[in-house]
C-alpha positions in Angstrom: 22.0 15.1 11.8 22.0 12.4 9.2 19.2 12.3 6.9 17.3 8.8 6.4 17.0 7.0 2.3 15.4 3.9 2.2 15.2 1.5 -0.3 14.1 -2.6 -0.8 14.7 -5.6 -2.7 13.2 -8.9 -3.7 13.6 -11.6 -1.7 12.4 -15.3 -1.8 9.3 -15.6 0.9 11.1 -17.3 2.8 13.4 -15.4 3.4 11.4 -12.6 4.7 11.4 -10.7 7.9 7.6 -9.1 8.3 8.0 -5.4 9.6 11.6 -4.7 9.3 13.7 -2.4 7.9 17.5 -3.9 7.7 20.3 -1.8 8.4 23.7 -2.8 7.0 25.7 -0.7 9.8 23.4 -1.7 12.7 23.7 -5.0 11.6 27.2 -5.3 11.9 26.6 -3.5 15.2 24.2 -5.9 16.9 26.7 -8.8 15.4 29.8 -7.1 17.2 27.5 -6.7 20.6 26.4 -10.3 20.5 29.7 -11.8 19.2 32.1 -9.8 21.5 34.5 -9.8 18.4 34.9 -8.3 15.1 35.4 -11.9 14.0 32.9 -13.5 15.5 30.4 -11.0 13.5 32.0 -11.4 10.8 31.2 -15.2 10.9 27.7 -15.3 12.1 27.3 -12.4 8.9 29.1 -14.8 6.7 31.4 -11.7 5.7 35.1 -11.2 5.7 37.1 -10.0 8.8 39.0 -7.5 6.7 35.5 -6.6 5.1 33.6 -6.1 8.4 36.6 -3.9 9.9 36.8 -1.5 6.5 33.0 -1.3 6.8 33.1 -0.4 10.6 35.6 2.2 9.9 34.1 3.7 6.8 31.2 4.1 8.7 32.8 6.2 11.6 34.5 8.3 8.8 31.2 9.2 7.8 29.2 9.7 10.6 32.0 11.6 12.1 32.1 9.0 15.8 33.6 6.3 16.9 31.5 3.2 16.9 33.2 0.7 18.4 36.3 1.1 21.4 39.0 -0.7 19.3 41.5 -2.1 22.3 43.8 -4.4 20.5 44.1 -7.8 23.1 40.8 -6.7 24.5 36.9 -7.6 23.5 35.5 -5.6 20.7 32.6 -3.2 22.6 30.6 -0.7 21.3 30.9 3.1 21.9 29.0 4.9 23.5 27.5 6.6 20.1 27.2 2.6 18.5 25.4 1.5 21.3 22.8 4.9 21.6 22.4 3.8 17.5 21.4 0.4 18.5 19.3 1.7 20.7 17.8 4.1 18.5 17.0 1.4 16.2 15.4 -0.8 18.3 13.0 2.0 19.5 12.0 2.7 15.6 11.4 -0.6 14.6 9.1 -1.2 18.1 7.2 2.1 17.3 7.0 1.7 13.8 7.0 -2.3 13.4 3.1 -1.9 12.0 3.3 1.0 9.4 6.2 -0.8 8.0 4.7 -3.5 7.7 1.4 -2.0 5.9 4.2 -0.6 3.4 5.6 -3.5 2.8 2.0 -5.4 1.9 1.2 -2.4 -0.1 4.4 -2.3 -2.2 3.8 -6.3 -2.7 0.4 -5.5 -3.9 1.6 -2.9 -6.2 4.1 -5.4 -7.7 1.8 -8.3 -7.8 0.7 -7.0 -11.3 4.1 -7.0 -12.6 4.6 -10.8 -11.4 1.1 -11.4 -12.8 1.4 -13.2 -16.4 -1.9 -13.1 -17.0 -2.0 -9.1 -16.5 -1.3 -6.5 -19.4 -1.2 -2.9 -18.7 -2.5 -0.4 -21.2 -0.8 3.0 -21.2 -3.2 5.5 -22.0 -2.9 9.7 -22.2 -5.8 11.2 -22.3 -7.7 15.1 -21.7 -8.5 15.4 -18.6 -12.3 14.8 -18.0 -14.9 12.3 -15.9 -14.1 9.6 -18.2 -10.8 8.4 -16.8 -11.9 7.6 -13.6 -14.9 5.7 -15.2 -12.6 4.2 -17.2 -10.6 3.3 -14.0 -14.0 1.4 -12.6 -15.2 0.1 -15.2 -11.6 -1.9 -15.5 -11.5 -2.8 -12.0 -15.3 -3.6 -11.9 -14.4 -6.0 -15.3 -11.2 -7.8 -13.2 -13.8 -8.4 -10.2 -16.2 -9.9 -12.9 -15.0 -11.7 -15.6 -11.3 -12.1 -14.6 -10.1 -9.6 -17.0 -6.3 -9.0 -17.1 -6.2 -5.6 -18.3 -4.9 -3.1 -16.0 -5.3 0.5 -17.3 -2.4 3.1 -16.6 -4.5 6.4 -17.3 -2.3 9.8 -17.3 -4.1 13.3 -17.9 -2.4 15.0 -20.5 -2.5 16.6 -23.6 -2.9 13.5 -25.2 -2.6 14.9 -29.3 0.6 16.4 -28.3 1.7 12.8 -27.4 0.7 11.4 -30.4 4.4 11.5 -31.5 5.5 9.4 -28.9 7.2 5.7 -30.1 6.6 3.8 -27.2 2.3 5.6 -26.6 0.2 2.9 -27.1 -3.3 4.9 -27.2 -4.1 8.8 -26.4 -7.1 10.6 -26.6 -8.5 14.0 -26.6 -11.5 15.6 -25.6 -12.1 18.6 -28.1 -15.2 21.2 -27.7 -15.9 23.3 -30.9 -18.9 25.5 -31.8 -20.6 24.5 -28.4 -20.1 20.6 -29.2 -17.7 18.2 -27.5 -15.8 15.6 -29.9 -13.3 13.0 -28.7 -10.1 11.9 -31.0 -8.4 8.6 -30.1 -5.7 6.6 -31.7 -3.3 4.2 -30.9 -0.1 2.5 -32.7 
């Protein structure tokens, strides 16, 4: 069994297809079914012939089966593995078509910020104690309000230890001596 990696990219909106997870391999695969030729995929892909069939075959080297029947004079067709893959595929993407998508809005959200001019992030280290998740809603509560474009990126750490660090832009510590609690902060 072949373990699954996923990965994703930026694309224009328009370009976008909601709730699916491409495939390079099945791609080609579902080109090959539809097209009845290796060249004919390779058209409708706007790839090379001699890059479609170097793909197709590196991809039966690694998964150890033949994916296509390769007849020469004859119609390209799938094997009996390629088509069970394409099958496979279309019975994920069916089942899973709506978690997908909730990942996809989710990572957009998360990136938003970074595409967001008018947002600046604040790293901050800091002890570990109730006043980073204030800290947290009081931010968020100050976006809601007023528009503010700070985002706070709050980390529980030992945050004197950091001080050192060239690229910390604040820290702080929560200290308790002789029954009393002090906080240190500083920033470059």
């Amino acid at each position: 069994m072949h373990r699954l990696q996923f990965h994703y990219t930026f694309v224009p909106q328009a370009q976008q297809q909601p709730g699916l997870i491409r495939n390079p391999l099945l791609d080609l695969l579902h080109a090959v079914q539809e097209n009845g030729s290796i060249s004919g995929a390779a058209r409708v892909l706007g790839l090379s012939y001699r890059h479609v069939w170097g793909e197709l075959k590196r991809w039966e080297n690694e998964l150890g089966n033949e994916l296509l029947i390769w007849e020469k004079g004859q119609a390209a067709r799938l094997s009996e593995f390629g088509t069970k893959l394409l099958w496979a595929e279309r019975q994920a993407q069916a089942r899973l078509s709506p978690q997908i998508e909730a990942l996809r809005a989710d990572l957009e959200r998360a990136y938003a910020v970074a595409f967001d001019e008018t947002v600046h992030v604040l790293t901050l280290y800091a002890s570990h104690d109730d006043a980073l998740s204030a800290l947290r809603t009081h931010a968020a509560a100050a976006q809601q309000l007023q528009g503010s474009s700070l985002q706070p990126d709050v980390e529980a750490a030992d945050g004197l230890a950091l001080l050192a660090h060239p690229k910390l832009q604040a820290a702080g510590q929560q200290l308790h001596h002789r029954s009393a609690w002090f906080v240190v902060a500083a920033g470059h």
